[in-house]
Backbone as CSV, one residue per row, in Angstrom:
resi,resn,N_x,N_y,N_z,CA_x,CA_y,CA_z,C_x,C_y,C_z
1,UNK,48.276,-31.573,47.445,49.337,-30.814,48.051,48.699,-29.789,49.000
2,UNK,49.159,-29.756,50.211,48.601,-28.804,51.431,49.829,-27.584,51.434
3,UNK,48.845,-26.423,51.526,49.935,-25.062,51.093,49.187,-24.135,52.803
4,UNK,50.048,-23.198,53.244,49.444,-22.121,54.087,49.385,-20.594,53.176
5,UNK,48.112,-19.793,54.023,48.729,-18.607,53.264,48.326,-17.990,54.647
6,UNK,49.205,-16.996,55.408,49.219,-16.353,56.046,48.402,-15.499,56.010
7,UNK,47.337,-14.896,56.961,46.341,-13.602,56.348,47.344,-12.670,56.831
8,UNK,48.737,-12.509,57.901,48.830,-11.337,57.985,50.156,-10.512,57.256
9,UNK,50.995,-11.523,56.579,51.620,-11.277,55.664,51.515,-11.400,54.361
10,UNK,50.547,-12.495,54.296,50.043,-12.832,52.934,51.378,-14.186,52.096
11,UNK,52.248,-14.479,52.555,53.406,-15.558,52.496,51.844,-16.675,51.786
12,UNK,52.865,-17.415,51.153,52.122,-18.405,50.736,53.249,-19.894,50.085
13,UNK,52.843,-21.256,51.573,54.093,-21.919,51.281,53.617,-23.298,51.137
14,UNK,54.237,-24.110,50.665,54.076,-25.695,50.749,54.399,-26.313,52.633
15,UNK,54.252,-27.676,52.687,54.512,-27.940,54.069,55.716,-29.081,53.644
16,UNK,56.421,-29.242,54.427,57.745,-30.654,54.470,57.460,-30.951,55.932
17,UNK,57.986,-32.336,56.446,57.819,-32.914,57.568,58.657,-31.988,58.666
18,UNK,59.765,-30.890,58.078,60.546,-30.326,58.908,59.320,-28.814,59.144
19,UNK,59.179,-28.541,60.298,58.621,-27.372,60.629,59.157,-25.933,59.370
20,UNK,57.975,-25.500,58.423,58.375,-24.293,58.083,57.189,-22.908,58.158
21,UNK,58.098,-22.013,58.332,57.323,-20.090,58.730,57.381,-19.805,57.482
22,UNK,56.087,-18.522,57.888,55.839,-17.298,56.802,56.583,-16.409,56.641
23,UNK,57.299,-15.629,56.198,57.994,-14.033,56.277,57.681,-13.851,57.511
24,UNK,56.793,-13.956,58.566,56.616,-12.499,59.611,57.005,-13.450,60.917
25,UNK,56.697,-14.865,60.399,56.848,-15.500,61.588,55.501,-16.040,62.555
26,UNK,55.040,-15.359,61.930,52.838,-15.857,62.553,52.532,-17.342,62.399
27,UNK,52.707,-17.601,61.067,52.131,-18.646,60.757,53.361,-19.690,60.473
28,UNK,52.661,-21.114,61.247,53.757,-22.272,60.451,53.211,-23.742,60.466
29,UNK,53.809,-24.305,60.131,53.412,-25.564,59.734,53.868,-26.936,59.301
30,UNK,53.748,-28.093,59.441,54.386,-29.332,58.744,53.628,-30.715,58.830
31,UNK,54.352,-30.995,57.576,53.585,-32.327,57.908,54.020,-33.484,58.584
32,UNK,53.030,-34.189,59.545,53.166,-35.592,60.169,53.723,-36.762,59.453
33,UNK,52.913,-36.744,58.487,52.891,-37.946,57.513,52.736,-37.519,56.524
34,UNK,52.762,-38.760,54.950,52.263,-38.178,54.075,50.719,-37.453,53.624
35,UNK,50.344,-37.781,54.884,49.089,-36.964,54.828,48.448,-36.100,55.529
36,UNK,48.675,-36.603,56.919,48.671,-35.455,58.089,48.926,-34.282,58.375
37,UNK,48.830,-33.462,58.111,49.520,-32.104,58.894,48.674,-30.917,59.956
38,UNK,49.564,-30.034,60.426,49.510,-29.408,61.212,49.611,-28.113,61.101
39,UNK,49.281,-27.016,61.545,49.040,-25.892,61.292,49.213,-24.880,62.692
40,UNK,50.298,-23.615,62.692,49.331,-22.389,63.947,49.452,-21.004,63.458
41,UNK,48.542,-20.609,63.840,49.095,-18.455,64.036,47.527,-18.434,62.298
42,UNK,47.664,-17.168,62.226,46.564,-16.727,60.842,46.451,-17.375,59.922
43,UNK,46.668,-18.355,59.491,46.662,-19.221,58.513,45.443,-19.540,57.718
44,UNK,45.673,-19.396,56.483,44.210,-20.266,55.774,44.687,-21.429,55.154
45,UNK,44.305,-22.627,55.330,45.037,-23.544,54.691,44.210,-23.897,53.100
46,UNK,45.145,-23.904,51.858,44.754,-24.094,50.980,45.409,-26.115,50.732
47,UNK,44.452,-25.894,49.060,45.420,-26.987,48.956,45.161,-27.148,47.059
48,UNK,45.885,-28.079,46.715,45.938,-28.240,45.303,45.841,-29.412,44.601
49,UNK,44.602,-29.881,43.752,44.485,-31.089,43.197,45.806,-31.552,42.872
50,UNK,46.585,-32.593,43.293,47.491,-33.352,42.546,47.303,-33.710,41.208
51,UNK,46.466,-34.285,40.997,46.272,-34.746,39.274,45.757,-33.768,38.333
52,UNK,44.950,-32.629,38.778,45.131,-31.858,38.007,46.250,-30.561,38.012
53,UNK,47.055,-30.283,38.958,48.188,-29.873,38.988,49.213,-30.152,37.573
54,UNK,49.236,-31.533,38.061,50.300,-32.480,37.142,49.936,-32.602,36.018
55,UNK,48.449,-32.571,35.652,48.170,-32.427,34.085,48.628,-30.978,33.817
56,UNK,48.126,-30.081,34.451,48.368,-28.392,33.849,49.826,-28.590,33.545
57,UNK,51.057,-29.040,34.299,52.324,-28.595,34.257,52.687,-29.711,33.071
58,UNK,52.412,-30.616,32.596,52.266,-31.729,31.627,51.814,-30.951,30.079
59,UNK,50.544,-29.899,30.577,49.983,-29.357,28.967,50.491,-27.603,29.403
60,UNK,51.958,-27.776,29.737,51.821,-26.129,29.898,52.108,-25.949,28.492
61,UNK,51.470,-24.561,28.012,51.836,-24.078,26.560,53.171,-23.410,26.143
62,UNK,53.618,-22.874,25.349,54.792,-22.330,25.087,54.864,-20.958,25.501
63,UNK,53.299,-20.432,25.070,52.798,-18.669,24.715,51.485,-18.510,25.385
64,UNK,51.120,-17.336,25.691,49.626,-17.391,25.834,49.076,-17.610,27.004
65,UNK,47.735,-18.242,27.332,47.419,-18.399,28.789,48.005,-19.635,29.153
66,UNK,48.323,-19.538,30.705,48.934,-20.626,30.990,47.444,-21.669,31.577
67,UNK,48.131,-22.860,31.875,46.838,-23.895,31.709,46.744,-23.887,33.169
68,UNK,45.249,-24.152,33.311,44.505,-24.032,34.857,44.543,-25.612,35.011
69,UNK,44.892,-25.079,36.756,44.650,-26.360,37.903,43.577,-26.295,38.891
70,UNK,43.086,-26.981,39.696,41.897,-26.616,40.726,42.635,-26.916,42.280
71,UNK,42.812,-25.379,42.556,43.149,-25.405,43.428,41.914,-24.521,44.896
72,UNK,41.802,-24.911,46.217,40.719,-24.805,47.035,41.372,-24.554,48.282
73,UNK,39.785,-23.917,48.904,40.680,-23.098,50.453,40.125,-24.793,51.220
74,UNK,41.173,-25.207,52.480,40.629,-26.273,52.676,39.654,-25.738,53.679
75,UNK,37.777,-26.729,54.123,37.801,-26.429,55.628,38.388,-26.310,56.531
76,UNK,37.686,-25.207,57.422,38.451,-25.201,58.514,38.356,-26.432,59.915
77,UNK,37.609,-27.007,59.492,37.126,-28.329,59.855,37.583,-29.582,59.347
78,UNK,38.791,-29.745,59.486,39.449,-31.360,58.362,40.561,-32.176,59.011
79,UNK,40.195,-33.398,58.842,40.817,-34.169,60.172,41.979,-34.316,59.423
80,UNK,42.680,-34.116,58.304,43.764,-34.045,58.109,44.831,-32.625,57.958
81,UNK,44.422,-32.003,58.182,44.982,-30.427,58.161,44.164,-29.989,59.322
82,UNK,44.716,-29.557,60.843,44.215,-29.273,61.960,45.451,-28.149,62.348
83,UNK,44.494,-27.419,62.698,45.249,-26.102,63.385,45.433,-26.277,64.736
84,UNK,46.432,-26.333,65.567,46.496,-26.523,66.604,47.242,-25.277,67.772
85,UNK,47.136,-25.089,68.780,48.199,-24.065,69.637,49.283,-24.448,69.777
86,UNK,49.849,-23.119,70.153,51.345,-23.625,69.909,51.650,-23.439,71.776
């Protein structure tokens, strides 16, 4: 899963194929395809293991600590998440 986090609001969102903004309006983003996407404005693009996502939310507990996923800042260098001008 490909997420933005704005450095200058700090917003932090998922992407859909329909264009979506941060709170301030800086940063936005969507995806091409199911894999492609696109990026502009302060953005750091993160992203989130799918399978271990889906296990954490699978072994969430009742009480207590909640269960960890591995989630990562992506390069800023990645032919599938590209920042482009607007």
């Amino acid at each position: 899963m490909k997420l933005l986090m704005c450095a200058n609001c700090m917003d932090v969102f998922n992407l859909k194929l329909e264009e979506k903004t941060c709170t301030c309006g800086k940063t936005c983003g969507k995806y091409l395809d199911e894999l492609q996407a696109v990026f502009t404005g302060p953005a750091i693009p993160l992203g989130f293991a799918n399978s271990s996502l889906i296990k954490a939310v699978n072994n969430q507990p009742l009480e207590g600590q909640g269960e960890s996923f591995t989630a990562f800042v992506i390069p800023k260098k990645c032919d599938t998440f590209v920042k482009v001008d607007k």
